[in-house]
LUMLUM-983786 format. One record per atom (N, C-alpha, C, O): atom name; y, z, x. Coordinates in steps of 0.02 Angstrom, whole numbers, plus 50000, padded with zeros to 5 digits. Last residue first. Example, Ala and Ser with C-alpha at 12.3 -4.5 7.8 and 13.67 -1.06 7.14 Angstrom:
<rs>
<r N <49888 50354 50642>>
<r CA <49947 50357 50684>>
<r C <50002 50394 50645>>
<r O <50057 50402 50670>>
<r N <49716 50390 50660>>
<r CA <49775 50390 50615>>
<r C <49835 50390 50660>>
<r O <49834 50423 50712>>
</rs>
This chain:
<rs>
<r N <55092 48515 61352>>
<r CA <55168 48548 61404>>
<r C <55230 48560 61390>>
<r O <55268 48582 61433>>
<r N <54999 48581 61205>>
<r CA <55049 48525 61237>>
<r C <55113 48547 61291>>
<r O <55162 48582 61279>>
<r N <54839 48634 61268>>
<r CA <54899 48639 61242>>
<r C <54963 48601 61273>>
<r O <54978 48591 61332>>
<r N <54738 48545 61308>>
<r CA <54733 48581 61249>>
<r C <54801 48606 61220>>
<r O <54816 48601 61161>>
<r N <54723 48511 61435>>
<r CA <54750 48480 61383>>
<r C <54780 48506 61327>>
<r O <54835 48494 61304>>
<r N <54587 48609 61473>>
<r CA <54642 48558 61508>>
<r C <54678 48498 61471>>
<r O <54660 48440 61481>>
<r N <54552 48749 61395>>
<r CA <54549 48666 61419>>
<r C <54588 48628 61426>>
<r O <54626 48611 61381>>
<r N <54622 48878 61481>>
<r CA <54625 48864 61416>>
<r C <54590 48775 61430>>
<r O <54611 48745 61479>>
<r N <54538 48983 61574>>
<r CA <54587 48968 61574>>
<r C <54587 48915 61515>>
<r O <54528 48910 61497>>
<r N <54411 49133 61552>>
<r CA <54425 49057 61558>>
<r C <54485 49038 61534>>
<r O <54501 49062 61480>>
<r N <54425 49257 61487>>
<r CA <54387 49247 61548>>
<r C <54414 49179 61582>>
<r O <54437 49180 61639>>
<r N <54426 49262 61355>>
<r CA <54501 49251 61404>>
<r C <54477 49266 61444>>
<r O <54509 49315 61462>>
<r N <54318 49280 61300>>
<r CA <54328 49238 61279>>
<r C <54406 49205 61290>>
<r O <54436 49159 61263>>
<r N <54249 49397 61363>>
<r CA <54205 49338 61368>>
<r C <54265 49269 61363>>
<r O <54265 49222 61402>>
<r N <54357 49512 61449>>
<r CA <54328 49475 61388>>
<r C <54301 49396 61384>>
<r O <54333 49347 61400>>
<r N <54391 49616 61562>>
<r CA <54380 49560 61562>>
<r C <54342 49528 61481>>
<r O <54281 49533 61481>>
<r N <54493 49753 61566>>
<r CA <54438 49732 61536>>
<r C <54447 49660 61545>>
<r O <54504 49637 61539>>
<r N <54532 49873 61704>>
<r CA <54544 49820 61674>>
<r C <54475 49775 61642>>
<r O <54423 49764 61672>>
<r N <54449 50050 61656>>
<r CA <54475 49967 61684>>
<r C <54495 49929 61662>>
<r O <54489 49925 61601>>
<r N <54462 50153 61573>>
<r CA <54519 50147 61604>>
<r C <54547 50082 61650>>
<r O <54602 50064 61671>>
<r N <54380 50170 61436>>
<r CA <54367 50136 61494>>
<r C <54455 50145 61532>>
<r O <54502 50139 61493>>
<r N <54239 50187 61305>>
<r CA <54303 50221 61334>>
<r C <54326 50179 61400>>
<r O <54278 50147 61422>>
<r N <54180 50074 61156>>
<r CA <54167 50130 61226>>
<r C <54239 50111 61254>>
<r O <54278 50064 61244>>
<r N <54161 50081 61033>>
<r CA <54125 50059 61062>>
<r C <54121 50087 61146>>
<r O <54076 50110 61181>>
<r N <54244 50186 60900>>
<r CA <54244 50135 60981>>
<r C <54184 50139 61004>>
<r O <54151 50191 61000>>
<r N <54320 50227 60785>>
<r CA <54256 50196 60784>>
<r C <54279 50151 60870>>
<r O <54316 50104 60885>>
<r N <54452 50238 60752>>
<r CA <54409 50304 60706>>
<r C <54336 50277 60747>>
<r O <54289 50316 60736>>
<r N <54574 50302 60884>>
<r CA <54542 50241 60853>>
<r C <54474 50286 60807>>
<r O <54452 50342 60820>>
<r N <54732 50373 60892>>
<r CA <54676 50396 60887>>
<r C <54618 50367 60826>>
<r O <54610 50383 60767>>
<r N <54845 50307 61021>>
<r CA <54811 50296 60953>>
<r C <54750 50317 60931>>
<r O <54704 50280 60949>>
<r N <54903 50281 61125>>
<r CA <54935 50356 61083>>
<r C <54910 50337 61019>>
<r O <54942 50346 60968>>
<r N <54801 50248 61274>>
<r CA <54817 50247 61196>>
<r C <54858 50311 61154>>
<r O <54844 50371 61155>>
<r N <54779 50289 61409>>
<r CA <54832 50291 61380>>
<r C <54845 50279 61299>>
<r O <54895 50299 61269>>
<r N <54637 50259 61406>>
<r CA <54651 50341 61394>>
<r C <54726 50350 61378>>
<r O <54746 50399 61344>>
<r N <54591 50146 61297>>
<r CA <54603 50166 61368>>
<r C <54628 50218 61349>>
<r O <54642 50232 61291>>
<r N <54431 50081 61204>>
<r CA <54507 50119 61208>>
<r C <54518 50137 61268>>
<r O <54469 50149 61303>>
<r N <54366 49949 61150>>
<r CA <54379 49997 61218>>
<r C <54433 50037 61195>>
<r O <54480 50012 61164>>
<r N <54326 49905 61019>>
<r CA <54262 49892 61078>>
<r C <54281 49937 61105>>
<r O <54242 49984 61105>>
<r N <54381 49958 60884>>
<r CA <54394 49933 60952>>
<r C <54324 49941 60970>>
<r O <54279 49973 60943>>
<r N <54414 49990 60711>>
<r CA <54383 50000 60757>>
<r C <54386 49953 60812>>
<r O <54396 49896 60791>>
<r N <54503 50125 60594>>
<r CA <54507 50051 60655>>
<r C <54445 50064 60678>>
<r O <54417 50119 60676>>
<r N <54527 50108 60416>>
<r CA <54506 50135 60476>>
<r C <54490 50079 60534>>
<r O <54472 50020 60529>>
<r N <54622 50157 60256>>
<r CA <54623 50111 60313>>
<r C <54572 50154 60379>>
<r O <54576 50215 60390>>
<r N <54667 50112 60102>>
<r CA <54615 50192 60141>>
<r C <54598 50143 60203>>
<r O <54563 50094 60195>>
<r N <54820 50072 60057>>
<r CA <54782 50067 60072>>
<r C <54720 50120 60103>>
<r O <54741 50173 60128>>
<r N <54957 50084 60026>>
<r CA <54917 50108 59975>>
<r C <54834 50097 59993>>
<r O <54791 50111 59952>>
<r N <55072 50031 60116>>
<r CA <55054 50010 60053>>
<r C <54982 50032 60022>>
<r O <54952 49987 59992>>
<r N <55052 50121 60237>>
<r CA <55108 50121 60165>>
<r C <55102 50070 60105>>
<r O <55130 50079 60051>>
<r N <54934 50085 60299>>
<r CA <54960 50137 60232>>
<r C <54999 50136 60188>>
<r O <54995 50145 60127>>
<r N <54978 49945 60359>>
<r CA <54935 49966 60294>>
<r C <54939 50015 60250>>
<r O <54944 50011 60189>>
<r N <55116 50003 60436>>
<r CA <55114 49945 60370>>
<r C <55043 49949 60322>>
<r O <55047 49955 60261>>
<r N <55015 50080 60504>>
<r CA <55075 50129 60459>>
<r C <55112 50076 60418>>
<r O <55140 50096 60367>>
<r N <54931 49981 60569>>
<r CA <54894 50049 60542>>
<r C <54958 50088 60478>>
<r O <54945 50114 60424>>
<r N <55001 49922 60639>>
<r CA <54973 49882 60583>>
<r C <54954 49936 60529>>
<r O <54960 49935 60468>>
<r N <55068 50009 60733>>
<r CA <55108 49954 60689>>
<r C <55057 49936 60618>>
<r O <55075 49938 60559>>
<r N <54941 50054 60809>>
<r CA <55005 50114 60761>>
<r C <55033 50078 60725>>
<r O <55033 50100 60668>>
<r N <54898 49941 60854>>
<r CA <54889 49970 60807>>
<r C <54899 50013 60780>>
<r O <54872 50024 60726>>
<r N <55010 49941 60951>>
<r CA <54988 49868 60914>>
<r C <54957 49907 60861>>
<r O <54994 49908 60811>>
<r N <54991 50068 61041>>
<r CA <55049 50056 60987>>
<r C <55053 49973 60939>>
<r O <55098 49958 60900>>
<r N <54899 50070 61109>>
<r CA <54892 50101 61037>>
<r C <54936 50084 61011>>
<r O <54933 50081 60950>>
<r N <54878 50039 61243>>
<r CA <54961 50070 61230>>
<r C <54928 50107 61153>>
<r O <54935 50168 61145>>
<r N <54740 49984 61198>>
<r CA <54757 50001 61288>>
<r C <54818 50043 61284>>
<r O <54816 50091 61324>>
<r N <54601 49974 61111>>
<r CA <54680 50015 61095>>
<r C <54685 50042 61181>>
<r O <54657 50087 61213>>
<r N <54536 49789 61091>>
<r CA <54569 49879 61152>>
<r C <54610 49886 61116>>
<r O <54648 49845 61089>>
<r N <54519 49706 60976>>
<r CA <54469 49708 61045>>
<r C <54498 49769 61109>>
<r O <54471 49780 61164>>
<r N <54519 49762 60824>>
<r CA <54553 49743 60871>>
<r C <54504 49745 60928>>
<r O <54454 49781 60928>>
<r N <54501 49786 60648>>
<r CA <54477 49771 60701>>
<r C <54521 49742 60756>>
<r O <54561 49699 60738>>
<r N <54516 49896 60493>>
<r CA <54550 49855 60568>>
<r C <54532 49864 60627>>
<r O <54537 49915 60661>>
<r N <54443 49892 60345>>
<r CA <54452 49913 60403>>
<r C <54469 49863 60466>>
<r O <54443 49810 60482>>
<r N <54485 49970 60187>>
<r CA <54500 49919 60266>>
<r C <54479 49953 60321>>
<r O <54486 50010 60341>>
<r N <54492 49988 60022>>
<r CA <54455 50018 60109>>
<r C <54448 49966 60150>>
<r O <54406 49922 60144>>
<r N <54626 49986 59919>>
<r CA <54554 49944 59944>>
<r C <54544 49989 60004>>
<r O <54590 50023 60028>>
<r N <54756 50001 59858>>
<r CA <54677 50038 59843>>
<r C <54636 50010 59882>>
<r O <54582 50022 59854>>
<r N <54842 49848 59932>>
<r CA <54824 49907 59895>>
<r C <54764 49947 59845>>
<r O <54735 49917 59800>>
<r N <54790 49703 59955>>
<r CA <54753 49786 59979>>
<r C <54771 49831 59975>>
<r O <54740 49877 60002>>
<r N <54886 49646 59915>>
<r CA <54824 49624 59886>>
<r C <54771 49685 59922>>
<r O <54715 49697 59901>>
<r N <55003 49662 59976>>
<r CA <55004 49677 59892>>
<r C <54921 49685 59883>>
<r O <54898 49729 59846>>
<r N <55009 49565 60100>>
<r CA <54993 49667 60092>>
<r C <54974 49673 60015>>
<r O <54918 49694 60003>>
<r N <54944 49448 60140>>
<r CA <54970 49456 60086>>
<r C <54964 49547 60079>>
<r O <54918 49580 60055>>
<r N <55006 49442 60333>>
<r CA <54949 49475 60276>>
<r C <54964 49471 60200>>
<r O <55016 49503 60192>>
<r N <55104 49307 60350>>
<r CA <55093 49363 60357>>
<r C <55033 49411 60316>>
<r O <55029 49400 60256>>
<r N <55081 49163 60492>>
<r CA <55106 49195 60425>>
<r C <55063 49251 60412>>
<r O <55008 49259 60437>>
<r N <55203 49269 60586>>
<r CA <55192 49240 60550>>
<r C <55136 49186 60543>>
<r O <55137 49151 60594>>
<r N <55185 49418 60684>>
<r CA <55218 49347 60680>>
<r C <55203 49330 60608>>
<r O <55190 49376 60570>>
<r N <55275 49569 60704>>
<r CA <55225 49561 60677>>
<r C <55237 49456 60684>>
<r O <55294 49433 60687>>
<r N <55277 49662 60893>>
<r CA <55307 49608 60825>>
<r C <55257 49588 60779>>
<r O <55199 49585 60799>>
<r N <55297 49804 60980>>
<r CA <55246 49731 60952>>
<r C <55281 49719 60887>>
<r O <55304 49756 60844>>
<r N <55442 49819 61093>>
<r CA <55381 49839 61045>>
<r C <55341 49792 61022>>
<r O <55349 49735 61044>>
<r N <55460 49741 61211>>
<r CA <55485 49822 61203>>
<r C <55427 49851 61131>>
<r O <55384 49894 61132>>
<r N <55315 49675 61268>>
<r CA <55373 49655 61256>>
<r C <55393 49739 61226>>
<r O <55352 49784 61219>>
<r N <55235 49679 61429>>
<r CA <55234 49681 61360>>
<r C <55310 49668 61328>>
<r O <55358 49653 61364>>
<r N <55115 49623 61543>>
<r CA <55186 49628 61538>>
<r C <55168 49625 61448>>
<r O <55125 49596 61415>>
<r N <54973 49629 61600>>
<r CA <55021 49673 61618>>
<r C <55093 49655 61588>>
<r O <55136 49682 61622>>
<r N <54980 49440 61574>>
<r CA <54948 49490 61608>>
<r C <55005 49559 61643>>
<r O <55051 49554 61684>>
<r N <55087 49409 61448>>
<r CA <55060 49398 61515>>
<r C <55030 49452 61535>>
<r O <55047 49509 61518>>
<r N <55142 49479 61328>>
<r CA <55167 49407 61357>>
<r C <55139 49367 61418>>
<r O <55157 49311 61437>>
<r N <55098 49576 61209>>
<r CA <55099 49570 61291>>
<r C <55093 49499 61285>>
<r O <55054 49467 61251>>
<r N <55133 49578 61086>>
<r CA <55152 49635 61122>>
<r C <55133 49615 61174>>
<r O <55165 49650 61213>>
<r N <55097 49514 60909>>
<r CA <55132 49510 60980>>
<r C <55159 49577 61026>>
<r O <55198 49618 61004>>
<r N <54997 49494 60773>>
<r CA <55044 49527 60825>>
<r C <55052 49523 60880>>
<r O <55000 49530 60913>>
<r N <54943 49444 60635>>
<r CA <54985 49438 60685>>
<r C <55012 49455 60712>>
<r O <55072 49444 60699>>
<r N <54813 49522 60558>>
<r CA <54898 49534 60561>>
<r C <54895 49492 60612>>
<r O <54843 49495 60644>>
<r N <54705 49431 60428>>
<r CA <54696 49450 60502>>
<r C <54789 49475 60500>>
<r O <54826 49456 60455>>
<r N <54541 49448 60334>>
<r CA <54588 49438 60355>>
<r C <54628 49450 60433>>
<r O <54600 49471 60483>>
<r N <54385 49446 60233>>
<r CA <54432 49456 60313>>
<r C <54490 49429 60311>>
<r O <54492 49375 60281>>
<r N <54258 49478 60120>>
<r CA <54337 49451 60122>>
<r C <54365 49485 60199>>
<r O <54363 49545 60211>>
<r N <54136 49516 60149>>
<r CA <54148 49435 60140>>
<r C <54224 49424 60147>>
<r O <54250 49375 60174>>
<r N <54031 49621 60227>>
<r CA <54108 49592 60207>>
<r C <54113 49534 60174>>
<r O <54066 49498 60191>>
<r N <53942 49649 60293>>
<r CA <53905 49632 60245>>
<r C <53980 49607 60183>>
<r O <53979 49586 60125>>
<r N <53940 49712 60415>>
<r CA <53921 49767 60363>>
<r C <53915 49726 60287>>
<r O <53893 49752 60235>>
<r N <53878 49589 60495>>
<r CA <53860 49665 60501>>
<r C <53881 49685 60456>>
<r O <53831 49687 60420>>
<r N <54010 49506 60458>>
<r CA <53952 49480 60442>>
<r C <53897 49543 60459>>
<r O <53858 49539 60411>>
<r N <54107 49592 60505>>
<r CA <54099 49564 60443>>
<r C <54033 49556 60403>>
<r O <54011 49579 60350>>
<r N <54080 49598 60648>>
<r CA <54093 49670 60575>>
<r C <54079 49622 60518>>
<r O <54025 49627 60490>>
<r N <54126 49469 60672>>
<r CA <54059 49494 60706>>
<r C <54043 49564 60643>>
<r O <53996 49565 60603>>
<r N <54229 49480 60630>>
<r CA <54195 49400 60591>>
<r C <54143 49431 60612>>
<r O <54098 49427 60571>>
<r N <54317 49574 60709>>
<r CA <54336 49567 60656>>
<r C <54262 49515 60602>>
<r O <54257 49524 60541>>
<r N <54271 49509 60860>>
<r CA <54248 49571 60828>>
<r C <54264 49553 60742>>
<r O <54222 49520 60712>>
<r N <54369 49384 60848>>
<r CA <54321 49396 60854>>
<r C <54260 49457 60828>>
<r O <54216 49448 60786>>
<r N <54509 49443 60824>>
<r CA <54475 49386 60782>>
<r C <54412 49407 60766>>
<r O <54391 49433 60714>>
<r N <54563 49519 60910>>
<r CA <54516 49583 60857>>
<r C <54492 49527 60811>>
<r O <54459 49545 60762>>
<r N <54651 49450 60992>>
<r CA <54595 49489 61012>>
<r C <54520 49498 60970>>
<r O <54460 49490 60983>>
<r N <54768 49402 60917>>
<r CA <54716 49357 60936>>
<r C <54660 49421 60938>>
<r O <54630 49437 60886>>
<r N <54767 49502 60777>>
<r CA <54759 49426 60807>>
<r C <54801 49432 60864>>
<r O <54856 49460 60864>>
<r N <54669 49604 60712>>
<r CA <54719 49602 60753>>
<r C <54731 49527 60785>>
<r O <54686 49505 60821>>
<r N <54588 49589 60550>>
<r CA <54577 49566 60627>>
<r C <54660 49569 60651>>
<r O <54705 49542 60619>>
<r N <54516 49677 60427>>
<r CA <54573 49639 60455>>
<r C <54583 49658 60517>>
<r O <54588 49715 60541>>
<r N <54394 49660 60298>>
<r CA <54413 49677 60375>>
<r C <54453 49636 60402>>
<r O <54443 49575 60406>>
<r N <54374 49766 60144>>
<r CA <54427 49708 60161>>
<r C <54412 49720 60256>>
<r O <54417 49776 60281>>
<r N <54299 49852 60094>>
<r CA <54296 49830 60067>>
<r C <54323 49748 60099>>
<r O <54302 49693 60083>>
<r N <54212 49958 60198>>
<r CA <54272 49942 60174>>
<r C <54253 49868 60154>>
<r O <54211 49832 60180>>
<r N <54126 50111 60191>>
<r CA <54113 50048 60160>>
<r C <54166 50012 60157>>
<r O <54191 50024 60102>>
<r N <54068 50222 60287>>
<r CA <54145 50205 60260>>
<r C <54112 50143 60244>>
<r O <54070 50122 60283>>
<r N <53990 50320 60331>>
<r CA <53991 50314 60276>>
<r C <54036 50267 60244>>
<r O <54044 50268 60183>>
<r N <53934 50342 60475>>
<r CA <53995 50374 60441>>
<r C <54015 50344 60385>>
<r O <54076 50338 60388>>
<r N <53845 50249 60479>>
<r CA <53828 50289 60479>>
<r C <53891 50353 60453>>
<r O <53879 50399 60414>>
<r N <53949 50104 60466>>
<r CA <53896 50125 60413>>
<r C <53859 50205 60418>>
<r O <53843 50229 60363>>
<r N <54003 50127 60591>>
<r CA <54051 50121 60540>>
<r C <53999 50142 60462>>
<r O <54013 50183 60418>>
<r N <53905 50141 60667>>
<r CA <53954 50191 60680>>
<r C <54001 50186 60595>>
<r O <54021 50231 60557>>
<r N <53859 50005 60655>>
<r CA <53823 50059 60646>>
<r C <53856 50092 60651>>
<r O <53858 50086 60589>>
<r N <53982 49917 60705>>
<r CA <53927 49917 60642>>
<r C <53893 49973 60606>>
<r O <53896 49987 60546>>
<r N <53952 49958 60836>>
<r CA <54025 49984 60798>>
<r C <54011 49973 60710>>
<r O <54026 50013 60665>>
<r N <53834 49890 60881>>
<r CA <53828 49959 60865>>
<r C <53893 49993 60846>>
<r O <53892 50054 60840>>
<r N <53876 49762 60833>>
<r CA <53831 49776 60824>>
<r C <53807 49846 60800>>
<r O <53781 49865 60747>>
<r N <53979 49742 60929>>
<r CA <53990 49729 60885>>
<r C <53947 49749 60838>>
<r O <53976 49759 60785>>
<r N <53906 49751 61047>>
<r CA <53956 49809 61048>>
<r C <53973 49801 60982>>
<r O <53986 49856 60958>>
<r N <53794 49655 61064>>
<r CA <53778 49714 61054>>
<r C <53810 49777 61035>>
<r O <53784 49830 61016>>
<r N <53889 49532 61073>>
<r CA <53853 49548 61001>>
<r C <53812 49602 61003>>
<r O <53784 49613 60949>>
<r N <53935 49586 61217>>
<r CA <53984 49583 61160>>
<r C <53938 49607 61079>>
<r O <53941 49658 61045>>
<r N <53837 49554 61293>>
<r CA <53848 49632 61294>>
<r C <53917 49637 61209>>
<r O <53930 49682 61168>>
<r N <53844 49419 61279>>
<r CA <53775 49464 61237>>
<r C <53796 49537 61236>>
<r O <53779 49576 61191>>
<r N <53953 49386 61335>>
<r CA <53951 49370 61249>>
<r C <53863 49406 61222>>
<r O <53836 49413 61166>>
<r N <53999 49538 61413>>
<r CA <53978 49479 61411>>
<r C <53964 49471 61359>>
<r O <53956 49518 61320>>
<r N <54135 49605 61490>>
<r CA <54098 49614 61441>>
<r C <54077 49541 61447>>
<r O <54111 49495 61470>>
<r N <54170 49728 61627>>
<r CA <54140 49646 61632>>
<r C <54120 49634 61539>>
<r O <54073 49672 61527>>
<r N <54305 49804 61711>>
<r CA <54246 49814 61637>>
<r C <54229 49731 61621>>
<r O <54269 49686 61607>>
<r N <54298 49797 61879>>
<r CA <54357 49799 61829>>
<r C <54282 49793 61749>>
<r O <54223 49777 61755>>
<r N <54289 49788 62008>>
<r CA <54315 49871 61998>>
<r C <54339 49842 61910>>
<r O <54390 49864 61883>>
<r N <54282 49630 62023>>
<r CA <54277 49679 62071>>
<r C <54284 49767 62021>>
<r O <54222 49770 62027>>
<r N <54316 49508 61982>>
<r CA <54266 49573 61944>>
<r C <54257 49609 61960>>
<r O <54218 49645 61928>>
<r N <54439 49398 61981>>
<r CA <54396 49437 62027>>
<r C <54377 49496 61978>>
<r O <54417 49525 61941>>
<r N <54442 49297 61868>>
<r CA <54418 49283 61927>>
<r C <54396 49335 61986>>
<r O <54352 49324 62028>>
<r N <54532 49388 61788>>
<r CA <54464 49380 61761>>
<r C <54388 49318 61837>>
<r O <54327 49312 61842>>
<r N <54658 49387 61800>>
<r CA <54630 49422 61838>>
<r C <54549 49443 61820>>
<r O <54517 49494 61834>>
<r N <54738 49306 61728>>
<r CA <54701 49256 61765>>
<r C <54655 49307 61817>>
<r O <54622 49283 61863>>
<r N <54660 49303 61536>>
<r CA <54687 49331 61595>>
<r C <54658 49334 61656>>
<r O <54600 49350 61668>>
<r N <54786 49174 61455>>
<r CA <54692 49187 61469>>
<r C <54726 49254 61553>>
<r O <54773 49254 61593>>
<r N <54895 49116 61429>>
<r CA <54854 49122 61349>>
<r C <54777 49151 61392>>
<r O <54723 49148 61364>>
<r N <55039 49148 61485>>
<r CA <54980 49127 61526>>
<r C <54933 49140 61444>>
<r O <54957 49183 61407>>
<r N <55198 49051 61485>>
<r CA <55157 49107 61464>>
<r C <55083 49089 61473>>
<r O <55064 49031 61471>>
</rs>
């Protein structure tokens, strides 16, 4: 399984984000989120992707408590698995009931990663809202806060680069 995507070598036709164009997208989803009024209380990160963003919000609206779901849905560049799984270990849910969340992810590309997290938060009692850098037009997820629209393939600062040579055991 590939952990970086290897179609980040050609940039040709495809959405370039850079770690400055990044702390600017993080920045003004900040503002979107504060100008629409929502104060949440708790920000929980889609893992892996929505880490990042997720700590970038944080520290912008002024969060202290983050958390993150574990989920699985694409195995490789372009390949997904039938639905997204949640992994382990798991959100304590109990502990955000009543609270205002908000869930961060880096693309709603399918939506259905965050249809999963989004209808486990509710149901436990939560006032929940997402926000993404990109949504693609296929999303069957209607994100409350994006940064911007895109139908390309997105390149991200931080699976741009193949993993350090070692780093994970063969």
């Amino acid at each position: 399984m590939t952990a970086y995507h290897a179609e980040a070598t050609d940039t040709e036709g495809k959405e370039v984000l850079t770690w400055e164009g990044f702390g600017q997208a993080s920045r003004e989803l900040a503002e979107k989120v504060v100008g629409d009024g929502f104060r949440p209380d708790v920000i929980v990160a889609v893992a892996r992707g929505g880490l990042l963003l997720a700590g970038s919000l944080a520290y912008a609206l002024g969060v202290k408590l983050a958390d993150a779901m574990n989920v699985e849905f694409y195995t490789d560049v372009a390949e997904t698995l039938p639905d997204p799984v949640l992994l382990a270990p798991l959100l304590d849910i109990d502990s955000i009931a009543g609270r205002r969340v908000l869930v961060a992810d880096d693309v709603a590309d399918s939506g259905r990663t965050l249809r999963l997290v989004m209808d486990i938060l509710l149901k436990h009692g939560a006032e929940v809202r997402t926000a993404v850098l990109y949504t693609k037009p296929t999303s069957v997820y209607q994100v409350d806060y994006v940064w911007k629209d895109t139908d390309a393939w997105i390149v991200f600062p931080w699976s741009a680069l193949p993993p350090v040579e070692g780093a994970r055991p063969e």
